[in-house]
C-alpha positions in Angstrom: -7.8 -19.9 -52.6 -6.0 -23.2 -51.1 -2.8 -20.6 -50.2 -5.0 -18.7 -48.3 -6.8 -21.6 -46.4 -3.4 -23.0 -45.5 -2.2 -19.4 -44.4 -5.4 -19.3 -42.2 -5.1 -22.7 -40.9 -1.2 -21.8 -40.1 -2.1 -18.5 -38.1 -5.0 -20.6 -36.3 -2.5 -23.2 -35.0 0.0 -20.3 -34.1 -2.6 -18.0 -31.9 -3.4 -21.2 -30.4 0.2 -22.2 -29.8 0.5 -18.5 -28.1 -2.2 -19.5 -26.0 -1.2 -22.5 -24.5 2.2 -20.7 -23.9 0.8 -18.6 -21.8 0.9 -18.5 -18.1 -2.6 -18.2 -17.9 -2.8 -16.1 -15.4 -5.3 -12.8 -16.4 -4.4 -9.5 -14.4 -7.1 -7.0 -14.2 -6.9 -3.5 -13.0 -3.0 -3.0 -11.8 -2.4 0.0 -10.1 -0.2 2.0 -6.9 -1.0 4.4 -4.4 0.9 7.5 -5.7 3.1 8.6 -2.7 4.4 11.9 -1.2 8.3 13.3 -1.4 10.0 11.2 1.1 7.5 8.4 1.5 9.3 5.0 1.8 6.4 2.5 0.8 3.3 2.6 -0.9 0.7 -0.4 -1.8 0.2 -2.1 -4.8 -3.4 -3.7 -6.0 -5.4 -5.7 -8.5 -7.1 -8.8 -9.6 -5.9 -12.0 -10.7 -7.4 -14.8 -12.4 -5.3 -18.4 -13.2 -7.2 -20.7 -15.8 -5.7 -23.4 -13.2 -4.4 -23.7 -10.0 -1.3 -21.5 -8.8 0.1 -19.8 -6.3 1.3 -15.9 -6.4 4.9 -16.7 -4.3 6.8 -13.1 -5.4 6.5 -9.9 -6.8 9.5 -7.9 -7.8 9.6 -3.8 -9.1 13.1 -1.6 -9.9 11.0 1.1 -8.1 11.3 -0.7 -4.6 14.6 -2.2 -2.8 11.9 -4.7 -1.3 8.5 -5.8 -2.6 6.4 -8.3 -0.3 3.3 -9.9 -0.5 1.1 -8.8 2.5 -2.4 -9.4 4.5 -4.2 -6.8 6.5 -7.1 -8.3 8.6 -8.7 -8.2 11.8 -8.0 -10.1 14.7 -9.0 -8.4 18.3 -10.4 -5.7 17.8 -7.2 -4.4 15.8 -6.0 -4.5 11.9 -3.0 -6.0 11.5 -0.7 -5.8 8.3 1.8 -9.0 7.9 3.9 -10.6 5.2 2.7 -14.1 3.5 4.7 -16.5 2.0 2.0 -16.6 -1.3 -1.2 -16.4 -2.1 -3.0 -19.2 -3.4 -4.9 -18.9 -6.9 -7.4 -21.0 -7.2 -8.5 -21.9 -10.8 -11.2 -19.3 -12.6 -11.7 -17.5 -9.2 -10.4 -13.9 -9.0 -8.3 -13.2 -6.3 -8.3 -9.3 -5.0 -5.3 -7.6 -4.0 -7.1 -4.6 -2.5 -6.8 -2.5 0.6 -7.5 -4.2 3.3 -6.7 -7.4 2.4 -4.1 -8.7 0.1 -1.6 -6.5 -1.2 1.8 -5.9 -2.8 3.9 -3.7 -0.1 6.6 -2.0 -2.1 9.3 -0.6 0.7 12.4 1.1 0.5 10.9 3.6 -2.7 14.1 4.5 -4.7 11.8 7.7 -5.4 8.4 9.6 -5.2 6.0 7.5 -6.8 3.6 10.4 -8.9 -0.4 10.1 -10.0 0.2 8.6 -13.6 3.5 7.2 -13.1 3.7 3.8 -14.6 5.0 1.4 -12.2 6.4 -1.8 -13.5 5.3 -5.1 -11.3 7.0 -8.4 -11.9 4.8 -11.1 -10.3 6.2 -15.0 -10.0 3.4 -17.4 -10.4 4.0 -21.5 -9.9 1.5 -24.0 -11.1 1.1 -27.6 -9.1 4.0 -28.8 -11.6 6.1 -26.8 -9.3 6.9 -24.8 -12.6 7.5 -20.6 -12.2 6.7 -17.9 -14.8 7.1 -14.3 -14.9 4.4 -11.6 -15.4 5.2 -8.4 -16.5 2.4 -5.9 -15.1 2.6 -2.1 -15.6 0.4 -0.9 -12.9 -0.5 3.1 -12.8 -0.1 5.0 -9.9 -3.4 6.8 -8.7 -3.7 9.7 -6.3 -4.9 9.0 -2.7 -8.4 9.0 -3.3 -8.6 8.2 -6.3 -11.2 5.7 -7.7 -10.5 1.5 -6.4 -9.8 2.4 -2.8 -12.5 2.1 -0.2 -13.6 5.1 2.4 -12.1 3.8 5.9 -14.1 4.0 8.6 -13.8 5.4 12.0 
């Protein structure tokens, strides 16, 4: 009975090890806009949640010769689309990447990008330590139309 307390008490104290390893950084619903042949760029979407506060400052795929982090929003009338340095993630508040608002542009495709492809997404978060991690994300590519992407009005 005391072996298995200790072996208890040493998986306890290595999950919670794991856990403080962690980035923690949650991402929740990771996907791409499938493309068509030829397309050169397509968006890339989801949710992130930091347990403190970070800053999203790249994001990196092999499917893409250039990823960037962008902003659509309105200003006169007119959306506009441009490239931010990072986002900032404030701690326990979910940050959108969505259309129409934040988002990954992936440019330069190396290829189509197909409904159900798995897409992998590298993102590089830093913490007020001025520390950087990795996140590995495999984000699935849905059709146009699919489910997650607002109707655009006219």
């Amino acid at each position: 009975m005391t072996y298995l307390k200790s072996f208890a008490a040493i998986s306890l104290a290595v999950l919670s090890f794991s856990a403080l390893a962690d980035s923690g950084v949650k991402i929740s619903e990771p996907w791409v806009r499938a493309t068509v042949p030829q397309q050169k760029a397509t968006g890339a979407f989801m949710q992130i949640t930091a347990t403190k506060p970070m800053r999203l400052l790249e994001v990196r795929s092999p499917v893409a010769g250039v990823a960037e982090i962008h902003e659509m929003s309105m200003s006169d009338n007119m959306m506009r689309m441009r490239q931010v340095k990072d986002i900032a993630l404030p701690a326990g508040k979910a940050v959108e990447l969505k259309p129409g608002g934040y988002h990954v542009m992936l440019m330069e495709l190396k290829g189509q990008v197909k409904a159900g492809d798995k897409v992998p997404l590298t993102l590089v978060v830093e913490g007020d330590n001025k520390q950087r991690e990795t996140i590995e994300v495999m984000a699935e590519a849905r059709a146009l139309g699919a489910g997650n992407m607002p109707a655009m009005k006219h």
